[in-house]
ROKEVEX-373786 format. One line per 8 residues: their letters; for each residue x, y, z of N, C-alpha, C, O. Coordinates in steps of 0.05 Angstrom, whole numbers, plus 32768, in hexadecimal, padded with zeros to 4 digits. Layout:
// ROKEVEX-373786
A) X/Y/Z/X/Y/Z/X/Y/Z/X/Y/Z | ...;
This chain:
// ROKEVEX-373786
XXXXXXXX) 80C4/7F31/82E0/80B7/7F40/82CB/80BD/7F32/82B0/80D4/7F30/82A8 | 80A7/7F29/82A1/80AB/7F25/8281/80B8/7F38/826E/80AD/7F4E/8271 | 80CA/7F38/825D/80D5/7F34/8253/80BF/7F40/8232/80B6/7F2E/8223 | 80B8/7F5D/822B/80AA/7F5F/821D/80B5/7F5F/8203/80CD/7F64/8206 | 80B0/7F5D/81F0/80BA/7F5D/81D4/80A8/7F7B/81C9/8090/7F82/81CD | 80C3/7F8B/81B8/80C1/7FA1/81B4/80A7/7FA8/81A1/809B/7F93/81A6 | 8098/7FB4/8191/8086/7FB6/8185/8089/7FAF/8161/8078/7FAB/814F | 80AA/7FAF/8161/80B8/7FAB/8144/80B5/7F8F/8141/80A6/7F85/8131;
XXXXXXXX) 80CB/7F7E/8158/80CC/7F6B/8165/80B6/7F5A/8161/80BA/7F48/8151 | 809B/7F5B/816C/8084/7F52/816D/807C/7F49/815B/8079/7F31/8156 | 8075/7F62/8148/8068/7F5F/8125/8079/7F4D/811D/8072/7F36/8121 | 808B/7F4F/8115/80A2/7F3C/8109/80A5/7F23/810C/80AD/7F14/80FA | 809C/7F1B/8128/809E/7F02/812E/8084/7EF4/8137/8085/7EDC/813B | 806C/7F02/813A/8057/7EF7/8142/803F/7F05/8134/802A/7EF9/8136 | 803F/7F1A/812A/802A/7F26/8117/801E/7F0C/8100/8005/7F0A/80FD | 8030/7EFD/80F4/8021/7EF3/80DE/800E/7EDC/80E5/7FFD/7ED2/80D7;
XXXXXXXX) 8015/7ED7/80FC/8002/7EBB/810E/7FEC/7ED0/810D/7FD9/7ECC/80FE | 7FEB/7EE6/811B/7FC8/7EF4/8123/7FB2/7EF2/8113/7FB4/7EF3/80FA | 7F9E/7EEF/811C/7F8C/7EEB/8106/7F84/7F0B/80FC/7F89/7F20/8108 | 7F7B/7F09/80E7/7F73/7F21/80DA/7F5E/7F26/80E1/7F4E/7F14/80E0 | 7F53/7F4C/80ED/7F3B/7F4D/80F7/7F2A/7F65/80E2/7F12/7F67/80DE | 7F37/7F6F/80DB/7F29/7F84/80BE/7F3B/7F8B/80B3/7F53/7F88/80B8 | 7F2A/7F9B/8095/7F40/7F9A/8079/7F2A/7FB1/806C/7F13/7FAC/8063 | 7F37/7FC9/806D/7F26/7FD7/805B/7F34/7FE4/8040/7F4B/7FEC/8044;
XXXXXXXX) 7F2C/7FE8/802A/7F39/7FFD/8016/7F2F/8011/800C/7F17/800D/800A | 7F36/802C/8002/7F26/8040/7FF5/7F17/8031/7FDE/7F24/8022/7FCF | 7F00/8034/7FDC/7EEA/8025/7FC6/7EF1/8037/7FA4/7EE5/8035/7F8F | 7F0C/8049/7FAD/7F10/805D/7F8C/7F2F/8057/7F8C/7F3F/8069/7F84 | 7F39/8040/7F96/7F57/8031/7F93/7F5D/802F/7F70/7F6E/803F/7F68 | 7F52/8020/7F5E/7F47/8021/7F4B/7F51/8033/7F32/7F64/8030/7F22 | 7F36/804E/7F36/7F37/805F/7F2A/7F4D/8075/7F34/7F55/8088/7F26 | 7F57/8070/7F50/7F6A/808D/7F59/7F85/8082/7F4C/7F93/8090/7F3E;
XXXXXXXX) 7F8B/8062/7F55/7FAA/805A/7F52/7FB7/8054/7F68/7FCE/804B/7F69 | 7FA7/8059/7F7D/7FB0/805C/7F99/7F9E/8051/7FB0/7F8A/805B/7FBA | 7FAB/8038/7FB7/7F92/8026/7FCC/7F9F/802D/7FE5/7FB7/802A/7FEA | 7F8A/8039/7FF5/7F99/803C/8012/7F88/8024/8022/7F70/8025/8026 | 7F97/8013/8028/7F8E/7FF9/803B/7F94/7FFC/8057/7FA9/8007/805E | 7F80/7FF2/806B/7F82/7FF5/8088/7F81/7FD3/8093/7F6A/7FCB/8094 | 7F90/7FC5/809A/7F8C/7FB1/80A3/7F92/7FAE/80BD/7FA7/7FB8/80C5 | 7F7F/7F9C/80D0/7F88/7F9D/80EE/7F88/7F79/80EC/7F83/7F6A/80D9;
XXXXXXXX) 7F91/7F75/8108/7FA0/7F60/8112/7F9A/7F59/812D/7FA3/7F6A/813D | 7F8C/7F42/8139/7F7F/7F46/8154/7FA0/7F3B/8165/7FB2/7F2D/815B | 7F9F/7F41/8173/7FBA/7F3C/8188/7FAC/7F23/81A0/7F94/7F24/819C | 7FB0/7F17/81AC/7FA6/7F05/81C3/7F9C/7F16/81D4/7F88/7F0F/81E0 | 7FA4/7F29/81D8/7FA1/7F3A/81EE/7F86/7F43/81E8/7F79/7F45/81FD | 7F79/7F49/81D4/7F5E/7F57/81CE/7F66/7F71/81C0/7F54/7F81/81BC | 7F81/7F77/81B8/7F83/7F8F/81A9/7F86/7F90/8198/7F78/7F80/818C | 7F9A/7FA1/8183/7F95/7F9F/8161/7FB0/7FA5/815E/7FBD/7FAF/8170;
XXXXXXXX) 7FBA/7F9F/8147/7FCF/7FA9/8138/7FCF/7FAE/8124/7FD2/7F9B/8115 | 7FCD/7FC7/8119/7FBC/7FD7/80FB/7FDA/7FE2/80F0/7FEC/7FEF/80FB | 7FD7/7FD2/80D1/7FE7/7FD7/80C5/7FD7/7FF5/80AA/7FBE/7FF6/80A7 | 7FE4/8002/80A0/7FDD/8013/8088/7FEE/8013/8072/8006/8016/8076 | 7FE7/8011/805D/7FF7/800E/8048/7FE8/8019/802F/7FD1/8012/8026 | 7FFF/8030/8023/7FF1/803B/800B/7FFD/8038/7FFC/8014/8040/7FFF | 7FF3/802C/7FDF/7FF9/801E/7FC9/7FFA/8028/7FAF/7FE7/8020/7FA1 | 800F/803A/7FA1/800D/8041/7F83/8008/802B/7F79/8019/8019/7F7C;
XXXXXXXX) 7FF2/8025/7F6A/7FE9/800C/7F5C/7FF1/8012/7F39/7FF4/8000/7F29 | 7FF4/8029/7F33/8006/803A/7F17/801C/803D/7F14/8024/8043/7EFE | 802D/803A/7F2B/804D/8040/7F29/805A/8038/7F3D/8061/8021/7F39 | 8061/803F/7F4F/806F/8046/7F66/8067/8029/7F84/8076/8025/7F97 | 804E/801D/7F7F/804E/8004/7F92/804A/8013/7FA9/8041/802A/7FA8 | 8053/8005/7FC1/804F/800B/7FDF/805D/8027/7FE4/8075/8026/7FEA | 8053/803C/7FE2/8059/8050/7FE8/805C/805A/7FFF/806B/806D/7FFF | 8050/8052/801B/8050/8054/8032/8046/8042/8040/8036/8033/8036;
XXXXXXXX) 804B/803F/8057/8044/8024/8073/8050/802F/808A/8065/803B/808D | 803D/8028/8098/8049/8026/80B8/802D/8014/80C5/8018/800B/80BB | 8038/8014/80DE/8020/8009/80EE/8019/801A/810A/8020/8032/810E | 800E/800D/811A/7FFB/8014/8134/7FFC/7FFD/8140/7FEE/7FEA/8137 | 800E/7FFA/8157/8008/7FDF/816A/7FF8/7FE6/8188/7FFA/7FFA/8196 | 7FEF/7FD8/818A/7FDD/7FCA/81A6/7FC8/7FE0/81A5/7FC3/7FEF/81B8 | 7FBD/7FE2/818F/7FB0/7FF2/8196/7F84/7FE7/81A2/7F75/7FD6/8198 | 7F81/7FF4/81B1/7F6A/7FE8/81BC/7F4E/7FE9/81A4/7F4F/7FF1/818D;
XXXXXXXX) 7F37/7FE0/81B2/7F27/7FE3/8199/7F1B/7FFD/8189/7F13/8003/8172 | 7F1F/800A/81A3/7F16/8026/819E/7F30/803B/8188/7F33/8049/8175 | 7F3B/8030/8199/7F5E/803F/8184/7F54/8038/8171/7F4D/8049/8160 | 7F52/801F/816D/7F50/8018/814E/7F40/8020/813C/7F46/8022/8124 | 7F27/8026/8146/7F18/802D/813F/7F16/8052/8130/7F11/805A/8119 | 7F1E/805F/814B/7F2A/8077/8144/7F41/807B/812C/7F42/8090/811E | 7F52/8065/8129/7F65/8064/811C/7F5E/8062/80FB/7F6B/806D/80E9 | 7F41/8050/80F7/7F39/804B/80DF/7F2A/805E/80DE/7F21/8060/80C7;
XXXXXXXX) 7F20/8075/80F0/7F0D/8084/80E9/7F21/80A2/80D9/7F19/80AF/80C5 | 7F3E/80A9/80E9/7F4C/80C1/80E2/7F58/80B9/80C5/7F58/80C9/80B2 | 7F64/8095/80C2/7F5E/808E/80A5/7F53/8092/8095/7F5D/809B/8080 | 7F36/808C/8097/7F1F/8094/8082/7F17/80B1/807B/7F0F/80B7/8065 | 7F1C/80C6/8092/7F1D/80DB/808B/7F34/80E6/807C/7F30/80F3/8068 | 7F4B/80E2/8084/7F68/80EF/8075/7F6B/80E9/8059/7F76/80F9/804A | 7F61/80D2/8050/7F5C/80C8/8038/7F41/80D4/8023/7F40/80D3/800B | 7F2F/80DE/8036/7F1A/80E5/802C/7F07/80D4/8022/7EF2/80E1/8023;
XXXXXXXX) 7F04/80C5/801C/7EFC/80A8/800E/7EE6/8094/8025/7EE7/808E/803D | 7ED9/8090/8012/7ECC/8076/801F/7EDF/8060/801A/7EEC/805D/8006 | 7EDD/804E/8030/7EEF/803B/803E/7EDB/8024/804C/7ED4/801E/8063 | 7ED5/8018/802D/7EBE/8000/803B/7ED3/7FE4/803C/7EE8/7FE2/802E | 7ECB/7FD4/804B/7EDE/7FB0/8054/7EE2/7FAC/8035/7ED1/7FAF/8023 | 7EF7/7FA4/8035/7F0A/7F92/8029/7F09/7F70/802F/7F05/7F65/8044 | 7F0F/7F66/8014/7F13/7F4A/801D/7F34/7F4C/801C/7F41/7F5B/800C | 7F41/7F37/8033/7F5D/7F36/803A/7F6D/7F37/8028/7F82/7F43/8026;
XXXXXXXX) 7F57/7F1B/8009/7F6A/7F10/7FFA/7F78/7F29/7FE6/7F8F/7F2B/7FDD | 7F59/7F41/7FE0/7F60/7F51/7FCF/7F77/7F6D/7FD7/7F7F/7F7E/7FC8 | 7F7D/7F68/7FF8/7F91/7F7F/7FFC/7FA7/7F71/7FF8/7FBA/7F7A/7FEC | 7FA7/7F56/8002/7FC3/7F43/7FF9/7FCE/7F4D/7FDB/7FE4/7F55/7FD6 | 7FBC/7F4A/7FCD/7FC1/7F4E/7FAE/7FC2/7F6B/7FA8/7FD2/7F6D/7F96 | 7FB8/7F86/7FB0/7FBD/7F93/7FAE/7FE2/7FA5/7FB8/7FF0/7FB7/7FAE | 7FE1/7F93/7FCE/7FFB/7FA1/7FD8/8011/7F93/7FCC/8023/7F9F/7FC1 | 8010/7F7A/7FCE/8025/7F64/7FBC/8024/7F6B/7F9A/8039/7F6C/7F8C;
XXXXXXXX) 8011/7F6F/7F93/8013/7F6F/7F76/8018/7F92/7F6D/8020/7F95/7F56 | 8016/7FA2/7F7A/801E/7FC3/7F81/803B/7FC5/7F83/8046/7FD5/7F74 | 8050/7FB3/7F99/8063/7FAF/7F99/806E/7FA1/7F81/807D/7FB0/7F75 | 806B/7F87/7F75/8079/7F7B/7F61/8078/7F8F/7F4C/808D/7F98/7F43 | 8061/7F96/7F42/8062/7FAA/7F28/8078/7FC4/7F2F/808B/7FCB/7F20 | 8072/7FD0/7F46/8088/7FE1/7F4D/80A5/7FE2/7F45/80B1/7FF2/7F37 | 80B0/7FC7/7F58/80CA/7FB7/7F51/80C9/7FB0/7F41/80DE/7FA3/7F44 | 80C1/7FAA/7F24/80C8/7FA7/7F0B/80CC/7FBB/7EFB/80D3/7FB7/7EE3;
XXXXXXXX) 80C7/7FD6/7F05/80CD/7FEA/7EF2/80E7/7FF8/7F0B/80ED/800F/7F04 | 80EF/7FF5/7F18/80FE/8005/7F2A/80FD/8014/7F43/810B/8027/7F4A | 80DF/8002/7F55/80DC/8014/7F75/80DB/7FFF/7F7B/80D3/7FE9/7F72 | 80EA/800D/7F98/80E2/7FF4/7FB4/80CA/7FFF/7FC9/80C2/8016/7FCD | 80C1/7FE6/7FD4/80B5/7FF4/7FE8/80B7/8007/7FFB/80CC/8015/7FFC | 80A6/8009/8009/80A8/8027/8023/80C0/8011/8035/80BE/7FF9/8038 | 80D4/8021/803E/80E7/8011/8054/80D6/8005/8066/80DE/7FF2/8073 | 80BE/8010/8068/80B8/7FFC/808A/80A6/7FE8/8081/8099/7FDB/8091;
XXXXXXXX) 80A5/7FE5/8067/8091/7FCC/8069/80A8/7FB1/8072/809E/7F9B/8072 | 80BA/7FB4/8077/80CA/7FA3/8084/80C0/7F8E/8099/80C1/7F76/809D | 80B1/7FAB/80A8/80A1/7F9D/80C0/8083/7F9A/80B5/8078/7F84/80B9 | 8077/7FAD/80A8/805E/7FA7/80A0/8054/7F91/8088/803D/7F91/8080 | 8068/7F81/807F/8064/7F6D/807C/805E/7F52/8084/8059/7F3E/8076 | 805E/7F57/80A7/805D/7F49/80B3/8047/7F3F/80C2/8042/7F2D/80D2 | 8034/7F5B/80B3/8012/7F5B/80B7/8009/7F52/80A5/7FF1/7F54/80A6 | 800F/7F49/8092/8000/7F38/807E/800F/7F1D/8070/8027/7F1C/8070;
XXXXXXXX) 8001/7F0C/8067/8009/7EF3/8060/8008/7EE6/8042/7FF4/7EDA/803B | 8021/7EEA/802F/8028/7EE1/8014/8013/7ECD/8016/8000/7ED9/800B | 800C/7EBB/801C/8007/7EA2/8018/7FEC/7EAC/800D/7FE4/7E9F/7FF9 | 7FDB/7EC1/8016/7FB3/7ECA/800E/7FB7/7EDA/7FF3/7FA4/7EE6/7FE9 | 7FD1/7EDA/7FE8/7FCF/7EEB/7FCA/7FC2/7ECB/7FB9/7FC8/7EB3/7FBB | 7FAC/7EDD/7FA5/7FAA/7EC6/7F93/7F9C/7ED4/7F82/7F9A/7EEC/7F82 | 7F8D/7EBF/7F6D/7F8D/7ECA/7F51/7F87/7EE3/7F49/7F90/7EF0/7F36 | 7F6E/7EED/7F64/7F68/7F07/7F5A/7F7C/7F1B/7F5D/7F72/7F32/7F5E;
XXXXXXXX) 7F99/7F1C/7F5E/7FA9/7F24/7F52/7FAD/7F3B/7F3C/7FB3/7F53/7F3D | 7FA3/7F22/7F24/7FAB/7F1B/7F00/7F92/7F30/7F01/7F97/7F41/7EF0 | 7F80/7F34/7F0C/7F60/7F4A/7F09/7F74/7F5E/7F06/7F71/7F6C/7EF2 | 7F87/7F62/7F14/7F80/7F86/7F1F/7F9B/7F90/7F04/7FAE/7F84/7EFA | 7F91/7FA5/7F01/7FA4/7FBB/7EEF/7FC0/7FC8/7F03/7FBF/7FD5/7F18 | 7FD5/7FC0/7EF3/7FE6/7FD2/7F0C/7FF8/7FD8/7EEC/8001/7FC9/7EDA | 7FF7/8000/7EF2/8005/800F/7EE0/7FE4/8014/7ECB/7FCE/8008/7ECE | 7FEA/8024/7EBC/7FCF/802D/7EB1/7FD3/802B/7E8B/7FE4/8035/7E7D;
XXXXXXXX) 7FC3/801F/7E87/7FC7/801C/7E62/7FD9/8014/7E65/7FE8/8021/7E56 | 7FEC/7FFA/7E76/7FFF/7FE5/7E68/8018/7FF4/7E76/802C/7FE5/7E79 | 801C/8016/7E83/802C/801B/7E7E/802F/802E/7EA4/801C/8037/7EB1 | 803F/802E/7EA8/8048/803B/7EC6/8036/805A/7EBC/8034/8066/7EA7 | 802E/805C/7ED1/801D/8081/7ED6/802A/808A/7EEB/8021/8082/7F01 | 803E/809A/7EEB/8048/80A3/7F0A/8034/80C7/7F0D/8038/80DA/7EFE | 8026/80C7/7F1F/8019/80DE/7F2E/8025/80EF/7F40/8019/80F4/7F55 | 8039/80F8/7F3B/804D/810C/7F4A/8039/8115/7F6B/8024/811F/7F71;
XXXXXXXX) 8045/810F/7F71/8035/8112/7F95/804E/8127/7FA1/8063/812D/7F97 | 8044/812F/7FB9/804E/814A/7FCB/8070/8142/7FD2/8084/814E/7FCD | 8067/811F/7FE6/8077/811B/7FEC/808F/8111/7FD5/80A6/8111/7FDE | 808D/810A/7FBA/8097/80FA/7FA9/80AF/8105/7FA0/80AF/811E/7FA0 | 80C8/80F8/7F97/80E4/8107/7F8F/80DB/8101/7F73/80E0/80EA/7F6C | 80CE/8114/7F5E/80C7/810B/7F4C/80D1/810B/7F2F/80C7/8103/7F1A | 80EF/811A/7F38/8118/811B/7F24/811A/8104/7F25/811A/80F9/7F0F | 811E/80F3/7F3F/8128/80DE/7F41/8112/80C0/7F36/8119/80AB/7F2D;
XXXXXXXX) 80FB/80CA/7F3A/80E1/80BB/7F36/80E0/80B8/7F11/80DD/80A3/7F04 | 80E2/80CC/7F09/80DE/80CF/7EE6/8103/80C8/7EDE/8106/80C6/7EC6 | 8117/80C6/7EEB/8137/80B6/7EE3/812D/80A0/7EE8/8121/8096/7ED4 | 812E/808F/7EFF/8122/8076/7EFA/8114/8063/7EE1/811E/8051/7ED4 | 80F8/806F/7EE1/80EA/8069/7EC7/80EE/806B/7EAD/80E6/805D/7E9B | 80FB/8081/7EAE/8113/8080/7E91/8126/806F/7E94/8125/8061/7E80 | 8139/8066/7EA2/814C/8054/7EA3/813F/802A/7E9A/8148/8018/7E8B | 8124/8030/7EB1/8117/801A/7EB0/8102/800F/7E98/8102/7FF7/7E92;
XXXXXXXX) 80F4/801E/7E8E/80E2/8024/7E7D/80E0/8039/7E66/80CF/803B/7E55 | 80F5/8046/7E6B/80F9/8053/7E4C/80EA/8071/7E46/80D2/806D/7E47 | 80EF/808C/7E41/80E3/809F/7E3C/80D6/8088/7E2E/80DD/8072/7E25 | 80B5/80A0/7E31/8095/809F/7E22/808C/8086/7E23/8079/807E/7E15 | 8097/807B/7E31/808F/8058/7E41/8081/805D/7E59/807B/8048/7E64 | 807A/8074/7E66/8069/806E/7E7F/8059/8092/7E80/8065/80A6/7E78 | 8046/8091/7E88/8037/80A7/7E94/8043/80C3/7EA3/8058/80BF/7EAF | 803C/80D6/7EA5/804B/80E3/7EC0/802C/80FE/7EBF/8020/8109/7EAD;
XXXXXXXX) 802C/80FF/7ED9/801F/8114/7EDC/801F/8123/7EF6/8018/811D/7F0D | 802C/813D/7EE9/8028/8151/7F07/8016/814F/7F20/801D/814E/7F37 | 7FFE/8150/7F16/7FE8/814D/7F34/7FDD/813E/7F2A/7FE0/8136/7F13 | 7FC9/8137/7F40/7FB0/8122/7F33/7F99/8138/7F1C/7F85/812F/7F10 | 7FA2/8153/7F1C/7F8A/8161/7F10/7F8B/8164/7EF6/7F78/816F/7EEB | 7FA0/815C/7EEA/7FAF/8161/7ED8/7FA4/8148/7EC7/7FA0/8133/7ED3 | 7FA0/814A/7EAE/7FA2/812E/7E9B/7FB8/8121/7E94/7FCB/812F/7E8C | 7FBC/8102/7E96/7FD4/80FF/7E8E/7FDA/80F7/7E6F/7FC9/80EF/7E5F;
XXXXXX) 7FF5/80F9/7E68/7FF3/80F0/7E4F/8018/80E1/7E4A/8026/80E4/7E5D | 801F/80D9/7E3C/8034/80C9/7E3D/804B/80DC/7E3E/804D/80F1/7E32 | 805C/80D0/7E4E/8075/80EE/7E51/8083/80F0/7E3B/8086/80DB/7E2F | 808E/8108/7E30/80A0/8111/7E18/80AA/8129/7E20/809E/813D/7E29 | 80CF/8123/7E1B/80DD/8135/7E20/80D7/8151/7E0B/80CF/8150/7DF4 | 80DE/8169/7E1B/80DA/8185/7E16/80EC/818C/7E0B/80EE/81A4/7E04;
C-alpha cells in the first residue's frame, strides 16, 4: 500500500506546482473593503483543491482562510456555488494576477500597522504563488483616505483591534466603525 500524504502535507509540498483552474472575487471588493476570493487548483487526479480567503483590504488583511481538498468537479462546483451565496455578491472570474495582489498586498498593509494573518494561511499559502504579484498591486487602495478603516465585524476583538491601532498609528490616525451601516468618520476619544 502507498504511503499517502496527509491533506496539510500535500498543499505544502505539492500545491504550488498545480496549475491554477479558477479565480473568482466579489465584483464590490472595492467599495465593501472586503474581497472574498475562491481559487481552485487542478490535482493530477482530475480533482480540485479550493482555497478561500477573505481580505480586509482597509485594515485588518487576511482575515480568514481555509481550504477544501480533493474535492471532485461537482464539489467544487457546489462549493463555489454555497460561496457565492453566503457572501451574497456576485462572484464573476478573476484574473490570478489580481487575487495575488489583492491577498499579498491586504496582508503587507495589514502587517505594517499591527495584524497578522489568519493562522492557516500557513498552509493556504501554498495555493498561490508570490512570484504572479505585480504591478497591478500599486492600482489598488489598501486602508481608505490614506488611513486604516477598521469595520468592527461579529467575529472581531475590537478592545484589542482599536489598542493596536493606537499603539501603531496613533488615536484619530485611522477610521473605526461599528457596522457597515453606520458612517464612518475618524476616531476621537470620548
Amino acid at each position: 500500500m502507498k504511503n499517502q500524504l496527509s491533506p496539510q502535507k500535500y498543499i505544502t509540498t505539492k500545491a504550488r506546482m498545480l496549475p491554477f483552474h479558477e479565480c473568482y472575487v466579489n465584483e464590490n471588493w472595492k467599495e465593501s473593503g472586503m474581497a472574498n476570493i475562491y481559487i481552485s487548483k487542478k490535482m493530477p487526479s482530475g480533482n480540485f483543491i479550493v482555497g478561500l480567503f477573505l481580505v480586509d483590504i482597509y485594515c485588518l488583511g487576511l482575515k480568514n482562510t481555509f481550504y477544501q481538498f480533493n474535492l471532485s468537479s461537482v464539489e467544487s462546483k457546489d462549493l463555489l456555488k454555497k460561496f457565492i451565496e453566503h457572501y451574497d455578491s456576485k462572484l464573476p472570474p478573476c484574473d490570478i494576477a489580481l487575487a495575488h495582489n489583492i491577498i499579498y498586498g491586504g496582508i503587507d498593509y495589514a502587517e505594517e500597522i499591527g495584524f497578522k494573518p489568519h493562522k492557516d494561511f500557513g498552509i493556504t499559502e501554498f495555493l498561490l504563488n508570490p512570484d504572479l504579484i505585480d504591478d497591478g498591486i500599486d492600482e489598488i487602495e489598501f486602508g481608505k483616505d490614506d488611513k486604516p478603516f477598521f469595520i468592527s465585524g461579529p467575529d472581531d476583538n475590537t478592545a484589542r483591534i482599536i489598542g493596536v491601532l493606537n499603539r501603531t498609528v496613533g488615536e484619530g490616525n485611522y477610521y473605526f466603525m461599528d457596522s457597515p451601516d453606520e458612517d464612518y468618520e475618524e476616531d476621537e476619544e470620548e
